[in-house]
N, C-alpha and C positions, 0 to 999 in steps of 0.2 A: 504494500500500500504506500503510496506517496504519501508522505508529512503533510499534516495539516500547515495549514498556511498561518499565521497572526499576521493578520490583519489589523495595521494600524488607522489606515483612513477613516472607517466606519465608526471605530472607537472615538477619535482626538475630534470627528464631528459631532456624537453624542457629547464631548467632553465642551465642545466650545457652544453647542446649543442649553446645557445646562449654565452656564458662564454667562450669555446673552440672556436668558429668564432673571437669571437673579440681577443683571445691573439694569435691566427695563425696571424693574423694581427698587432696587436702590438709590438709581439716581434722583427720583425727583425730590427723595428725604435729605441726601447730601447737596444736590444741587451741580453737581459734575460728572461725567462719566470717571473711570481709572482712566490713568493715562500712562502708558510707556513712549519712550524716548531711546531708538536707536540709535547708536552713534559709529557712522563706520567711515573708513578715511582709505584716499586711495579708488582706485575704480576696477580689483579684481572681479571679474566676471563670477564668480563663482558669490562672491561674497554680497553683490549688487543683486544674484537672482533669491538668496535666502532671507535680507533684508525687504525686498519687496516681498516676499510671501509673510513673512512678519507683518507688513504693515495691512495687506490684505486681510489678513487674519482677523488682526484689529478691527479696518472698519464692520466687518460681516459678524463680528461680536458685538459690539458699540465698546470698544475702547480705543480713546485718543491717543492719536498717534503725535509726539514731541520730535521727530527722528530730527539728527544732521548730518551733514556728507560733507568730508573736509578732504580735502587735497591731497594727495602722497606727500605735499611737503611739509603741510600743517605740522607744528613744532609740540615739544611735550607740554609746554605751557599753554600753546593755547586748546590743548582738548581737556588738559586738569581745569583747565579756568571752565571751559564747558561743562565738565562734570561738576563742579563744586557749581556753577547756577544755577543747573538741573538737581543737585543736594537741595536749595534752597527754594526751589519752585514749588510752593503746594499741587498745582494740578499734575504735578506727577508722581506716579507711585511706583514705577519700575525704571529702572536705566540696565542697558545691557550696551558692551562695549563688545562692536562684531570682529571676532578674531580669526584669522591673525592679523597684525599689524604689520606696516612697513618697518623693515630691522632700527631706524633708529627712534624708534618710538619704544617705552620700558612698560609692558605691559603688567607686568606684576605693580608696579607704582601705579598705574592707572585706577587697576582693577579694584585694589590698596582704597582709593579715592573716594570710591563709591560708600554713599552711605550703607551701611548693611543691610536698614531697615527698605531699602530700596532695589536692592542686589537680587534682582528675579533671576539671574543667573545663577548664581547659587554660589559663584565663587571668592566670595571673600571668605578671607581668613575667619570671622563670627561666624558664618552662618557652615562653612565647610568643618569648623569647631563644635557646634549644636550638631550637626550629621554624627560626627566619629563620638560624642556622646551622649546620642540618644533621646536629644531635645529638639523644641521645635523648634522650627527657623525654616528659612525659603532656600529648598533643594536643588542642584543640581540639574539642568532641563531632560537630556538627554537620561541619563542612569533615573530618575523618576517616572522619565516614560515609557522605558522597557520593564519598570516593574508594577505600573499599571496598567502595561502589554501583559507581562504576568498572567497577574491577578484577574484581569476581565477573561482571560480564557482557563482559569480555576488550576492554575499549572502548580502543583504543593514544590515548597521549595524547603522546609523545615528536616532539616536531616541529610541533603542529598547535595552530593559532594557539584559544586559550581566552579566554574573555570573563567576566568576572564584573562583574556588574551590581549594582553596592550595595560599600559600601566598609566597615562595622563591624566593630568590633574581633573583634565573636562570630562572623562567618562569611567579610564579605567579605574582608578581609584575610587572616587566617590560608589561608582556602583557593586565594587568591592564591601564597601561597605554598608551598603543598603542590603545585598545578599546577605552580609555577615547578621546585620538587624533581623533579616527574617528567617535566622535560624538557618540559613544553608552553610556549607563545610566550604569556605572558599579558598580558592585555589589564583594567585595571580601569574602567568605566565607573560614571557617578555622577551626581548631582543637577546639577553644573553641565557635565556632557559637553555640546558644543556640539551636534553631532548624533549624536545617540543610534544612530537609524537603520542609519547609516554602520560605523559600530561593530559593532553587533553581528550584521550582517549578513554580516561579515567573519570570522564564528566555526565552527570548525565545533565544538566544544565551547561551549555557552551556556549558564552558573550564571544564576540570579531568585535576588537575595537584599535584595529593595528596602521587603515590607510592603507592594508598594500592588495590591489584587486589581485580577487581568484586565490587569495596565498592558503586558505585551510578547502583541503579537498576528500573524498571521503574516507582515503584511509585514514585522518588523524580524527574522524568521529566512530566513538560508541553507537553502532545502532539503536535506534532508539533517543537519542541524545534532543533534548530540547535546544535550539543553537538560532540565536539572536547575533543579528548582520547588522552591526552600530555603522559598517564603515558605506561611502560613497564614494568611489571612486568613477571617474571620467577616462572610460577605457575609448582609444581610437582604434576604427576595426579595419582591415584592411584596404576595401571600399574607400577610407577616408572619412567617414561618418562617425559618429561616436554615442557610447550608449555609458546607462550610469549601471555600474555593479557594484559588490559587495565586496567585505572582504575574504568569501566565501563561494566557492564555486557553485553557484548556485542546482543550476542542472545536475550535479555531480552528487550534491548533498539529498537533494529531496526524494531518492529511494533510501536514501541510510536513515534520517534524525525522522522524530517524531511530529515536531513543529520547527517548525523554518520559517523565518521572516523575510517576506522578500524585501529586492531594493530594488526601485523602490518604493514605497508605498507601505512598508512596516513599520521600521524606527521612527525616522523624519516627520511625519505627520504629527506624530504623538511629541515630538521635542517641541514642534512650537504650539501644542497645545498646552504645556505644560509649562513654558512660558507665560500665554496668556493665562490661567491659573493662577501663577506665583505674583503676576501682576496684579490681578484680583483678589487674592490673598495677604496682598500690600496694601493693596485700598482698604479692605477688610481691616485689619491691623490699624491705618492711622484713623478710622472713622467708627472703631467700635462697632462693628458689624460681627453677628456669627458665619464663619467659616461655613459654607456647604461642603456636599461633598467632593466637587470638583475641584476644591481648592485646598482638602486636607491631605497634608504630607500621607503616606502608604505606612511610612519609618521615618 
């Protein structure tokens, strides 16, 4: 039997129509939609088509979009100066800084900048702090959406040894630790793992969060194995044309694992839902509002 599919589109649209109910509701008591402010500098193609899906996302929710687009030359001061007036702006309740950056821009100081209480990305140092112990605070986009990819297809994780393949701050780790939260036996595998093979072969939950297309193919999966494809890769095919894959051969995998994420259309949908979430969950937070449940942490 082929691997069932998790399917993320159908979920992150139930996720953003439950998100659009409650702020048709909330706003006319606060008097403002939430509002996030993307901020991305430079003009990578890749990083201009995930920023516009951000902002669509936004308006088809009713959240206000703050975004800026600054130059490749744009200096460390003048986007710290941007994020410190987006710190001080009430009508915003989310800032996410789109990475990566051009090399002389210091993206740890940036990130650093952001108020925490505002950091829908999840990654300042306070809120990646409340994750490793067990408190609440606004998670990581991407490792929150494959574990409410999880959870909507009833996949038990408590007891059964997990593999996450890639160690970054944006997914591998943090989602290490959310698996760790919900009771599974994690396992992080990486650039200098001596035998890869071994490893994750050992899994019956197996994360791809490595960047390198097609690189886990089916002898390093467990049959049976549940294996979520974090990565996008833009492979060019012979023809000259080019398509988005996975960090996982996808074709290759879906007679061996049990569920397989495609890419794309598994992970990705659910990262920016859960963005708009933790933006919502911001608003929640400065306006005394109770949390639904589209906008409560998993872990």
């Amino acid at each position: 039997m082929p691997a069932q599919r998790l399917e993320g589109r159908a979920l992150a649209q139930r996720l953003r129509d439950e998100l659009a109910a409650a702020i048709a509701t909330w706003r006319p008591q606060v008097g403002r939609p939430p509002g996030l402010a993307v901020l991305r500098v430079g003009d990578d193609p890749a990083s201009a088509a995930y920023v516009g899906q951000k902002e669509k996302a936004c308006a088809q929710t009713g959240i206000a979009s703050f975004g800026q687009h600054f130059a490749a030359t744009v200096t460390q001061a003048e986007v710290a100066a941007a994020i410190d007036a987006l710190n001080r702006d009430e009508r915003v309740d989310g800032i996410l800084l789109q990475l990566p950056l051009p090399p002389h821009l210091d993206s740890n100081v940036l990130l650093h900048r952001i108020d925490p209480s505002k950091d829908v990305d999840g990654l300042h140092p306070v809120n990646l702090g409340h994750l490793l112990r067990g408190e609440p605070g606004l998670r990581s986009c991407t490792p929150a959406g494959v574990m409410r990819l999880l959870a909507a297809y009833d996949i038990p994780l408590a007891g059964r040894p997990a593999v996450v393949v890639g160690r970054s701050i944006l997914v591998g780790k943090p989602l290490a630790l959310m698996l760790l939260a919900a009771q599974a036996t994690v396992t992080i595998a990486h650039s200098r793992t001596a035998d890869l093979a071994a490893v994750t072969r050992g899994a019956d939950i197996l994360v791809l969060a490595i960047g390198r297309p097609c690189l886990i193919t089916a002898d390093l999966v467990k049959p049976g194995a549940v294996v979520v494809d974090v990565g996008i890769n833009r492979l060019t095919l012979p023809d000259g044309t080019t398509r988005l894959v996975g960090d996982g051969d996808f074709a290759a995998l879906e007679p061996v694992a049990s569920y397989l994420t495609p890419v794309p259309g598994g992970v990705g949908p659910m990262t920016v839902a859960v963005l708009l979430a933790n933006t919502v969950q911001s608003y929640c937070h400065h306006h005394g509002l109770p949390l639904i449940p589209a906008c409560e942490p998993l872990v």
